[in-house]
C-alpha positions in Angstrom: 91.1 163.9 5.8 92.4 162.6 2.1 95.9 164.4 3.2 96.2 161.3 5.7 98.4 158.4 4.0 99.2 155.2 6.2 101.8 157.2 8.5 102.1 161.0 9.5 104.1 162.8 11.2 103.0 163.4 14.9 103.5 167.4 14.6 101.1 167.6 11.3 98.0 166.2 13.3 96.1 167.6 16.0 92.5 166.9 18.1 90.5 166.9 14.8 91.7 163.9 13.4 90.8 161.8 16.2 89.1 159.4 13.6 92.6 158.4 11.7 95.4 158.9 14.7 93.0 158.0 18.0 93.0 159.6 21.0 96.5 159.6 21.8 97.9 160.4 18.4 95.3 163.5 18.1 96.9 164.7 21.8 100.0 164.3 20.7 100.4 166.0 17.8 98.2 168.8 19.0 100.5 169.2 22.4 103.3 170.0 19.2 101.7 171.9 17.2 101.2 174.3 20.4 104.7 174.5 20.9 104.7 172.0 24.1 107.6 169.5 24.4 106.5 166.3 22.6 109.3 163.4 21.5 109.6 163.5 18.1 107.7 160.7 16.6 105.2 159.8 13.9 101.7 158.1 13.8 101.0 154.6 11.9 97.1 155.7 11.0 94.2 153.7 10.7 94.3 153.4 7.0 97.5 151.4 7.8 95.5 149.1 10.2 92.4 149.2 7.7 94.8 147.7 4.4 96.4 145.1 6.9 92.7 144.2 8.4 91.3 143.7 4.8 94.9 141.8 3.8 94.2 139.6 6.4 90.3 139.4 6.5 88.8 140.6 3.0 85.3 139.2 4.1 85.0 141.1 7.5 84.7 138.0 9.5 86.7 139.6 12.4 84.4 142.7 12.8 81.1 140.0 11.7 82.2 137.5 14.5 83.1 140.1 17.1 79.3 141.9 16.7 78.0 137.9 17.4 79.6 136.7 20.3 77.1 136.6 23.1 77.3 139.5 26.0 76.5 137.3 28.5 79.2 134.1 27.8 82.7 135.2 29.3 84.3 132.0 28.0 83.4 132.8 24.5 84.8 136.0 24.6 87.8 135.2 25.8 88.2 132.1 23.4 87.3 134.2 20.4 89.5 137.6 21.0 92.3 135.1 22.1 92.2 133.5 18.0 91.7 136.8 16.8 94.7 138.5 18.5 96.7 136.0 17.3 95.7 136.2 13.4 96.8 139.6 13.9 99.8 139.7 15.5 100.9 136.5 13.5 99.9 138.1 9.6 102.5 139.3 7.4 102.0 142.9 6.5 101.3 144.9 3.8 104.5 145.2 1.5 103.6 149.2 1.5 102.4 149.2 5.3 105.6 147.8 6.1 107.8 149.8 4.1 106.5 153.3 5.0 106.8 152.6 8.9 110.1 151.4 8.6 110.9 154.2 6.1 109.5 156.4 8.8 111.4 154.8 11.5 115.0 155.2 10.0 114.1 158.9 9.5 113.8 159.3 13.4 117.7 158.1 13.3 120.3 160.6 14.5 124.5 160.4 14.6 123.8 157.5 17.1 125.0 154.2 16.1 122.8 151.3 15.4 118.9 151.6 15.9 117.2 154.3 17.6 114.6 153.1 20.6 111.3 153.9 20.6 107.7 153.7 22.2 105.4 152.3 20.3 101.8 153.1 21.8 98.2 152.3 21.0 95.9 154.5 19.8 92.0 153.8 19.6 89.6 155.5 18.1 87.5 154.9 20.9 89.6 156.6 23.4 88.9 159.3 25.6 85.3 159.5 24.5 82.2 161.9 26.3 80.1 158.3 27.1 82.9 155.6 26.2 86.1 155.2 26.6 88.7 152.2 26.2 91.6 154.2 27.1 93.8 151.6 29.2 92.7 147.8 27.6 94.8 148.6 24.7 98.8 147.6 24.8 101.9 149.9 24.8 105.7 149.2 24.4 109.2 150.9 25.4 112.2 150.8 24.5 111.8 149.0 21.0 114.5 148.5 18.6 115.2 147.4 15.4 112.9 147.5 12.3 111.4 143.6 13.4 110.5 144.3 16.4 108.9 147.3 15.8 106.8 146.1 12.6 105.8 143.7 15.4 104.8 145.8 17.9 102.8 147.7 15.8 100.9 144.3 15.1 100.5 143.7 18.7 98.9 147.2 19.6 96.4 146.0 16.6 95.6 142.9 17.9 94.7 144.5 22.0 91.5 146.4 20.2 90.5 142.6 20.6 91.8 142.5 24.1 88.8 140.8 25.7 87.9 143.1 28.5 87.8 145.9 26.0 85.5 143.5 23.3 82.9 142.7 26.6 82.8 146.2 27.1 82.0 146.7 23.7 79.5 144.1 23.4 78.1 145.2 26.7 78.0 149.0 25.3 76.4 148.2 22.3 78.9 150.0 20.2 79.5 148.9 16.8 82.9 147.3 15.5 82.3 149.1 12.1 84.5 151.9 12.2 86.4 151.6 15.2 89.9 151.3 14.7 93.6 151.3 15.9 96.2 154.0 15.2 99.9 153.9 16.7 102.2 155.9 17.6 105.5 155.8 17.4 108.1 158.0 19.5 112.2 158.8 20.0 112.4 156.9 23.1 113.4 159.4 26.0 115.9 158.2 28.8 114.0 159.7 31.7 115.9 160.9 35.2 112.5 160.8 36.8 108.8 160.8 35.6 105.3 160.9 36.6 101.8 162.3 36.2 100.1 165.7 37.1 96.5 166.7 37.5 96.0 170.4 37.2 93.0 170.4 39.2 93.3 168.7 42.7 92.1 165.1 42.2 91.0 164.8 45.6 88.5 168.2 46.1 87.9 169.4 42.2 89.7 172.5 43.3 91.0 174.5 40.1 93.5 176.4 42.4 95.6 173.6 43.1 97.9 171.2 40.8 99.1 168.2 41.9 102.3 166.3 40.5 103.8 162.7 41.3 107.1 161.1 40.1 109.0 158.3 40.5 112.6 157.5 39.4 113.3 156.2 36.0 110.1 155.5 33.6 107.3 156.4 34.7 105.8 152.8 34.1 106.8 152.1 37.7 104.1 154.8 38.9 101.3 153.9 36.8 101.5 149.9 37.2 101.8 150.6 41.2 105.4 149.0 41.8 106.5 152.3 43.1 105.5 155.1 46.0 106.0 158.4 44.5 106.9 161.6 45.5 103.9 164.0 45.6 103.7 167.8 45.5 101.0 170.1 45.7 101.1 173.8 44.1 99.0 176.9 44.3 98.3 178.5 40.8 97.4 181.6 42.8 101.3 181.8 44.1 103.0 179.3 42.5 104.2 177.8 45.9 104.4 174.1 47.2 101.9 174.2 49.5 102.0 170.7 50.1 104.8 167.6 49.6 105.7 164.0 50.5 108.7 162.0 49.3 107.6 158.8 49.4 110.0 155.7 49.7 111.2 154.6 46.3 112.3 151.2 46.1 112.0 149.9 42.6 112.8 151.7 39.5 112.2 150.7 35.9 114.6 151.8 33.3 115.9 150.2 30.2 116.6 146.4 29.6 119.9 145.2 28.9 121.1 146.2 25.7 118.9 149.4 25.8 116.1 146.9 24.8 112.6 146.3 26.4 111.7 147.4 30.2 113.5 145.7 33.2 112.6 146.8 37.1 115.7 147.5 39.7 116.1 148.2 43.2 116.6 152.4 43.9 120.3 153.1 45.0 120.1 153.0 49.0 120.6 157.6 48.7 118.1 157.7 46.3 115.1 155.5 48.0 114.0 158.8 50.5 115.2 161.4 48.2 112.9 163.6 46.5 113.1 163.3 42.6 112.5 166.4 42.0 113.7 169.7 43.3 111.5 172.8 43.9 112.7 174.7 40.7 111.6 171.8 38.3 108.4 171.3 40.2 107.5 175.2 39.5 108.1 174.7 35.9 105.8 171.1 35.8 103.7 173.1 37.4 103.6 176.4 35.1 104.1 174.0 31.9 101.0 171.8 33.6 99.0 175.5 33.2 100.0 176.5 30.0 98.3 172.8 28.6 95.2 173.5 31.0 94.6 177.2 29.1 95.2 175.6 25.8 92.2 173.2 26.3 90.0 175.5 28.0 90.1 172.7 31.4 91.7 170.8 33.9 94.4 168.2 32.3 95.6 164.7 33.2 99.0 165.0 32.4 102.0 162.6 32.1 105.4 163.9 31.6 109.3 163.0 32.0 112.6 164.9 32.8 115.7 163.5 31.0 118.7 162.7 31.3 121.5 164.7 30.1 119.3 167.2 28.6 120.3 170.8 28.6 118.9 173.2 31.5 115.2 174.3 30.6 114.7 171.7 28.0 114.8 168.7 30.1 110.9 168.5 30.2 108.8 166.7 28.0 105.6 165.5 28.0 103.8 162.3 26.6 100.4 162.7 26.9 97.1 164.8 28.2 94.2 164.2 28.4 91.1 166.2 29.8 90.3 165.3 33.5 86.9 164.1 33.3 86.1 162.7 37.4 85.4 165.8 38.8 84.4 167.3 35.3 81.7 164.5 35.5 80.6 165.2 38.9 79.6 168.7 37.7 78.1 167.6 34.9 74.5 167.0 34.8 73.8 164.0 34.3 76.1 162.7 35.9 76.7 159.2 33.6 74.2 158.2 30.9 72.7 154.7 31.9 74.7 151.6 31.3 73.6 148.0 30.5 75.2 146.4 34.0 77.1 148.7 36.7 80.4 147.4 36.4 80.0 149.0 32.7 80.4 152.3 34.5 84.0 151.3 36.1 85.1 150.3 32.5 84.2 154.0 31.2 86.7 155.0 33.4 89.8 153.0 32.8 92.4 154.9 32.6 90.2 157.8 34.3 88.9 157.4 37.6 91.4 154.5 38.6 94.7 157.0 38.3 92.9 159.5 39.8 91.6 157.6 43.1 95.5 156.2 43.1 96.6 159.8 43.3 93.7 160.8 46.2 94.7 157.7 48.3 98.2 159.2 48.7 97.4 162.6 49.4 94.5 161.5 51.3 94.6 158.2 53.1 91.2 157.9 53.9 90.2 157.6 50.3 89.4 153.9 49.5 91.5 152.5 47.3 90.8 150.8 43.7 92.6 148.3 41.3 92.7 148.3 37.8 92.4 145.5 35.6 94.1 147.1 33.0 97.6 147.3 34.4 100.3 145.5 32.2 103.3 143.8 32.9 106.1 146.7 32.6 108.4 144.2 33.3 108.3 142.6 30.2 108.7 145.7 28.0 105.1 146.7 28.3 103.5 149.7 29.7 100.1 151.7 29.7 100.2 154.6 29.8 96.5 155.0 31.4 96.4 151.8 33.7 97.2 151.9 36.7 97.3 149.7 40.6 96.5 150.7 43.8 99.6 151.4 46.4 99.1 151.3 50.0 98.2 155.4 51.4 101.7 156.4 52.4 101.7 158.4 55.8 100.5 161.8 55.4 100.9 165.3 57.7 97.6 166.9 55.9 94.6 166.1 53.9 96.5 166.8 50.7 100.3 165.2 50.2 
């Protein structure tokens, strides 16, 4: 761990240093280091938010008033986190904090002119855990530009640990603030044709023979935040064929604000709306790229990915997170959840788990109920999640899958 400074490079971590990246960073940089297609990027690790936190609070009063604040009082959650978020994303920085990200950040320059976009994305320790997990009430950011706005990006992933339905959670959980902590990552910002999510297990049955994929047009923020319909395919691992699809009707897009700053959401070009985004050659390689990730990890893999723009034949594909599928994983499991202070404690383990995955059943199985999730983020504004996500309405259907 002492090799760790206040940033690393994305492609020098991997799933053991979970504790100094978070869950994302560790997924990352261990998707890399197996040779998958990962933007280039680097990590801004919790020693970075640990010298900033102690700048700002040398007498632990954060952590110390977090731990007090009463489970049961709402209100004074929200009042609190709400002050604290601010101190955060309001404090100057650490004079070496600041210069190594931004030293970092003009090292992800290329020929282009001016400054190179990014994602900047939050990374908990707490993410992805076997009995918690906090994975979608953290913030994330596209297409950030400039050295300012990044430094304050950065701050504001800090400040949403202290979101306040991740806090109640914790309070409710009993888990300790000592030692949990926020990494973030920062990535070349890709210029995505289409995007989307895959599941390399089907996410309505469990079955390991199937994968299903989902895109959308432009970022896939549109998907997970439920502004969009998306295409859906099914494919058999045993023969690699679609077995199942649905184009859905795609009428809003999100793509890159003006000046190539932020998010902004668009109508679909009238040919595009009912037009499948992707044909059945790339969905074969989502599909065999979706299985080379699930023998890596030993399991089934929630998956997001992107093809861009522009990008040479066979290395259009790149993929920005996966994580290990965990609903039907669970259900095998015995037991099935350890028990939790109030039931609603059960639906926040599984932000950014169960909510994607029931969106994905309802559309390739309309009589799935539907759920919402209270972690979805205004993509609009330049924010996006890359867990959360909104229930859409079942799109029509011609089998029980797609």
């Amino acid at each position: 761990m002492s090799r760790f400074g206040l940033v690393h490079e994305l492609g020098g971590v991997g799933v053991g240093d979970r504790a100094l990246v978070g869950g994302k960073g560790a997924s990352l940089g261990e998707l890399g280091q197996a040779g998958f297609p990962v933007p280039a990027g680097y990590v801004v690790t919790v020693r970075a938010f640990e010298l900033a936190l102690r700048a700002l609070d040398p007498d632990g009063t954060i952590r110390g008033e977090i731990g007090r604040l009463p489970v049961d009082d709402p209100g004074a959650i929200a009042s609190a986190t709400e002050r604290i978020r601010a101190r955060i994303a309001e404090a100057p920085l650490p004079d070496d904090v600041r210069d190594q990200i931004t030293a970092r950040y003009r090292s992800l320059a290329t020929a282009e002119n001016g400054d190179v976009a990014v994602a900047v994305r939050s990374s908990a320790t707490g993410e992805d855990g076997a009995e918690t997990s906090f994975a979608g009430l953290q913030d994330s950011y596209l297409w950030v530009r400039g050295e300012r706005d990044l430094l304050a990006r950065v701050r504001d992933c800090w400040a949403s640990l202290y979101n306040a339905e991740a806090v109640g959670y914790r309070l409710r959980m009993k888990i300790a603030e000592q030692g949990l902590a926020m990494a973030v990552v920062v990535q070349r910002m890709v210029n995505p044709r289409c995007a989307g999510v895959m599941f390399t297990c089907s996410p309505t049955t469990g079955d390991r023979s199937l994968i299903a994929v989902e895109g959308c047009w432009g970022l896939g923020s549109a998907l997970v935040s439920g502004d969009v319909t998306p295409d859906c395919f099914v494919v058999s691992k045993v023969t690699g064929e679609i077995v199942r699809r649905a184009v859905g009707v795609k009428l809003r897009l999100h793509r890159a604000g003006p000046g190539g700053t932020g998010v902004t959401a668009d109508d679909v070009p009238g040919p595009l709306q009912e037009a499948a985004c992707l044909n059945d050659a790339e969905v074969a390689a989502l599909a065999q790229l979706g299985r080379r990730v699930e023998d890596h990890y030993g399991a089934p893999q929630d998956i997001e990915w992107a093809i861009t723009e522009g990008a040479s034949p066979g290395e259009s594909v790149v993929l920005l997170q996966s994580r290990p599928e965990t609903v039907w994983a669970r259900r095998r499991a015995e037991p099935v959840a350890a028990p939790k202070a109030r039931a609603v404690d059960h639906v926040f383990e599984q932000l950014g788990r169960v909510n994607r995955v029931n969106r994905v059943s309802n559309r390739i199985n309309p009589a799935a109920p539907g759920t919402a999730d209270a972690s979805g983020t205004a993509a609009t504004s330049g924010t996006a999640d890359a867990s959360g996500t909104a229930a859409t309405p079942a799109r029509p259907t011609t089998g029980p899958e797609c």
